[in-house]
Every structure is written in C-alpha cells, then in structure tokens.
N, C-alpha and C positions, 0 to 999 in steps of 0.2 A: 238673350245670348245670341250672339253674332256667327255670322259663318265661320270667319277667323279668328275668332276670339279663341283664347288658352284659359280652360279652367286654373285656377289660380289656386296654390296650395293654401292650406290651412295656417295660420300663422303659430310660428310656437310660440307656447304660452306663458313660460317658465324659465327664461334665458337665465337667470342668478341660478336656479337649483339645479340646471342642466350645467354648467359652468363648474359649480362645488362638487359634482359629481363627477366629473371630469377629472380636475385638481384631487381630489381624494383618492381618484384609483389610481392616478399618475404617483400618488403620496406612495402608495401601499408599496405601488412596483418599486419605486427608489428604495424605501423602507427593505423589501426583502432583498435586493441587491445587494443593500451595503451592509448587513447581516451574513451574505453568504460570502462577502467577501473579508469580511474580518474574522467569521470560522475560516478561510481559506488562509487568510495570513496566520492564525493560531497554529493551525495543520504543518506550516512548513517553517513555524518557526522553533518548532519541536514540541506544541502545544501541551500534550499531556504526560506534563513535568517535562523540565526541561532537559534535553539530553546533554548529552558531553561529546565532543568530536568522534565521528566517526575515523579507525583506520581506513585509507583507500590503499593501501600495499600494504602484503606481506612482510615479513622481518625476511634479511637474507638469507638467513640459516633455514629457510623455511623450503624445503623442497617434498612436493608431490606426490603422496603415495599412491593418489589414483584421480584422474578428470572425469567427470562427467560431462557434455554438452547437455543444455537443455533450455529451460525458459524458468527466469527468474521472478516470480507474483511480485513480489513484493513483502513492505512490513507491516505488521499491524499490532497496538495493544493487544498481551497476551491477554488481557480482560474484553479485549472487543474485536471480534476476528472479522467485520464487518467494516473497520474504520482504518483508513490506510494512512499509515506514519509518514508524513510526506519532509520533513527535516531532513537537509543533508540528502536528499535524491533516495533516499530507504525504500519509499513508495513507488518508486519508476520501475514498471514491468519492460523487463529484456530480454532479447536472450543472453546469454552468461552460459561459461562454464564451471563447475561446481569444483573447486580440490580442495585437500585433505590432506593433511598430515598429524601423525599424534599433537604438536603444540596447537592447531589451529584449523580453520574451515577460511577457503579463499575463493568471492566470486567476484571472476574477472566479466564483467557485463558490456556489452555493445549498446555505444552513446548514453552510458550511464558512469557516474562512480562506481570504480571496484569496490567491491566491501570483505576486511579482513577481521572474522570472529575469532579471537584466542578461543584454547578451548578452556579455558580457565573459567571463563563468559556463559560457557553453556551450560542452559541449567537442565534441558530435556533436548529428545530428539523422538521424532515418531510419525509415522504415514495418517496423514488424514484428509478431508475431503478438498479444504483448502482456505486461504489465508486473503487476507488484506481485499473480501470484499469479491474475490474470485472463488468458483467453487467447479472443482473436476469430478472426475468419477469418485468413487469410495477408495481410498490408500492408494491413490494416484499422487498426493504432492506429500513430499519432504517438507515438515515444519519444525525450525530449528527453534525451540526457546533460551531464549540469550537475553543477559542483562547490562544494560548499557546506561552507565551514571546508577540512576535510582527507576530507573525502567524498567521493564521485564517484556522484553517483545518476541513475537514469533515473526519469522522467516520462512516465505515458501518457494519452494525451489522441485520443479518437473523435471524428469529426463526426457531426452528426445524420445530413447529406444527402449525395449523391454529390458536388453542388455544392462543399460544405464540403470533402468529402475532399481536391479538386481544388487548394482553396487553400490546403488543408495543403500538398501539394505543393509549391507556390511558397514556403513557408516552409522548406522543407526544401530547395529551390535557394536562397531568398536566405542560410540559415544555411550550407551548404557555401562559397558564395560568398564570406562573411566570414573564414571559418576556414580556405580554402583547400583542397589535395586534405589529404585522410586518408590517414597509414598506417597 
C-alpha cells in the first residue's frame, strides 16, 4: 500500500437481495398509504352507514331561547366516542355558538357548516368527559345524542365560561324533560 493510495471499500455483496428489500419496504409504505386513505375516504363519505343530509340552517320559526359561545369537538359514533364522523363537516372542531329552542338545538360554527338538531332527533343529552376523539376534564363537554337517517351519534359541545357551562345545564334538564326519564 502506497502513500496515496485509498483503502478501497468492501464490495456489496448481494445487490438483487439489497434491491427486493428496498422494493418491499417501498411496497409496505404504498400498501399503508392507500389503506389510510380509503378509511379516510370511508370517514367522510358517511362511512358507518350512510347518513342523510345534514340541516345547515335553522327553520324560520325557530328563535333562541338562550346562546352559548364555546367550542364545537365535533361528531362521533355513539358506539365509538374515539372515532370522528367526518361526512358533511360533523367532524370539524370550531368554535360555534350553541342555541336552543323547545323545536331544536342550532350550532352556528366559524369556517364550518352550521348544524341544525330538531329536537325530535334527540335521543339523550348529558356532561361527559368528551367526544369525537377529544377528552376534557370530567363534565366539562355537552354531548348531544341524536339520530340521523339510521345513525345514532353523539355531539360535543364546551362553553367558553363557567356561566355558559351553567346554561348547558339547563339545556340538559330542559332535554331530559322533553324525552322523559331514560333507561
């Protein structure tokens, strides 16, 4: 060996199985790709069962017995409080304000679809930890169960203020009060 001489790397030895190895894990990553993206198309094309148009307005008869401001979670199977309804924008957290009237619940949401619940739709109301994948403190979020087509999803909905929370409350007696006890 020379003064200027470069030790000279090892030569690889196995170019076809270094090659399929390559190609196989390049397989894998396309493979999961295009699985998360056809759950993804499932998710917002109303995947579990299909829904029925949502309303995005009110009826006009429909006036305010009381607003909340607060922040809108989102939807989720009432069987999967983990997995967010994303059809029709249901799934898109905003803020919103929350109103109420005996025929219906109406959230009017920032850079989201409104969403209007008859109350005809609702089949429970009640404070719990939280909905669509989000989780706040203990009886911090409004979750509205409502059924839509042959669905049955919960809606959660925060007030900004302890004030707000308070009149959640009273939405959550006046909805018991419509629907009678629960079993």
């Amino acid at each position: 060996m020379g003064v200027n001489s470069v030790p000279e790397s090892a030569p690889v030895t196995d170019w076809p199985l270094r090659l399929l190895l390559v190609a196989g894990l390049i397989a894998i990553l396309v493979l999961i790709f295009l699985l998360m993206r056809r759950r993804w198309k499932l998710l917002t094309a109303g995947g579990e069962g299909r829904h029925q148009a949502v309303v995005e307005s009110a009826p006009e008869s429909f006036v305010p017995t009381e607003v909340v401001p607060g922040l809108y979670l989102g939807t989720s199977p009432a069987s999967n409080w983990m997995l967010r309804v994303m059809s029709q924008g249901l799934g898109v957290r905003s803020r919103a304000t929350c109103q109420w009237a005996p025929e219906g619940l109406f959230f009017t949401r920032q850079g989201a679809t409104d969403v209007y619940i008859d109350m005809s739709l609702v089949r429970d109301a009640g404070f719990g930890r939280g909905v669509a994948g989000t989780v706040r403190a203990k009886g911090s979020v409004l979750v509205i169960r409502w059924q839509l087509g042959e669905a049955i999803l919960d809606t959660g909905f925060r007030a900004d203020t302890s004030e707000g929370h308070h009149k959640l409350m009273e939405l959550e007696k006046h909805v018991e009060k419509i629907l009678g006890p629960i079993s």
